[in-house]
C-alpha positions as CSV (number, residue, x, y, z in Angstrom):
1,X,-44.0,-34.4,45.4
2,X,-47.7,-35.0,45.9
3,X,-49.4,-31.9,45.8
4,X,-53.2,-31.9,47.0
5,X,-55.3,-29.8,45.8
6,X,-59.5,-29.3,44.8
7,X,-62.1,-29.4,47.3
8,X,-60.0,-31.9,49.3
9,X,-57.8,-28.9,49.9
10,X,-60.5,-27.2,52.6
11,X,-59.4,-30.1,54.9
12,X,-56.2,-28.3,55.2
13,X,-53.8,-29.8,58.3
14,X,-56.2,-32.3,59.2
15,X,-56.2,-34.4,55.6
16,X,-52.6,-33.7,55.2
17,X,-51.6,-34.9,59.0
18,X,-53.6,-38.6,57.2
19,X,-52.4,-38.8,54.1
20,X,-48.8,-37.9,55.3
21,X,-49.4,-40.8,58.2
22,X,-50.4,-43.4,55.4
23,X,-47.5,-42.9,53.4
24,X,-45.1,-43.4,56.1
25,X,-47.1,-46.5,57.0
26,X,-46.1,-47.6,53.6
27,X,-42.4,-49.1,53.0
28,X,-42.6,-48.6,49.5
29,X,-43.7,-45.1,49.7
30,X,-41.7,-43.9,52.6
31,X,-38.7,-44.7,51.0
32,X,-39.0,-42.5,48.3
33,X,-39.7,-39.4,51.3
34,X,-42.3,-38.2,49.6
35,X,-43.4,-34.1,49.6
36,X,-46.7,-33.8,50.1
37,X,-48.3,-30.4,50.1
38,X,-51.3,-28.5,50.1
39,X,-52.1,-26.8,46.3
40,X,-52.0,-22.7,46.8
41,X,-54.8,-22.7,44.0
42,X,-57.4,-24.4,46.3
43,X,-60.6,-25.2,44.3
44,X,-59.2,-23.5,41.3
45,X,-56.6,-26.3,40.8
46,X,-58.4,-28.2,38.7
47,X,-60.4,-25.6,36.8
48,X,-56.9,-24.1,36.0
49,X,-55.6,-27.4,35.0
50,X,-58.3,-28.0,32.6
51,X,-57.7,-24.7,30.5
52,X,-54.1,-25.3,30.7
53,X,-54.5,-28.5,28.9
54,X,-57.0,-27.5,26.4
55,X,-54.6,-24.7,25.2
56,X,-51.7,-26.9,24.9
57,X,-53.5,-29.6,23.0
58,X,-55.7,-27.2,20.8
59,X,-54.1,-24.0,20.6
60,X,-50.3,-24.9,20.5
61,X,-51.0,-27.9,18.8
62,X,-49.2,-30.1,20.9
């Protein structure tokens, strides 16, 4: 599954109508039928992916 997500995600239908036409244009990718979403989070994605990660490596120790 790709999802797609950040600023790129304002494009809605019309980015995901490309990126879904490139990967079928692509043997080795559209073989593997590839998901390919929009993120629900929007422009939070990567804000929210951030923190995420800083509290797993810092605060969980992992």
């Amino acid at each position: 599954m790709v999802v797609i997500g950040g600023g790129l995600s304002r494009l809605g239908k019309m980015l995901l109508k490309g990126v879904q036409g490139t990967v079928r244009s692509r043997p080795y990718l559209a073989e593997r039928k590839l998901k390919i979403v929009l993120s629900s989070l929007r422009e939070d994605a990567g804000v929210l992916g951030a923190s995420q990660l800083f509290c797993y490596r810092h605060l969980l120790g992992q």
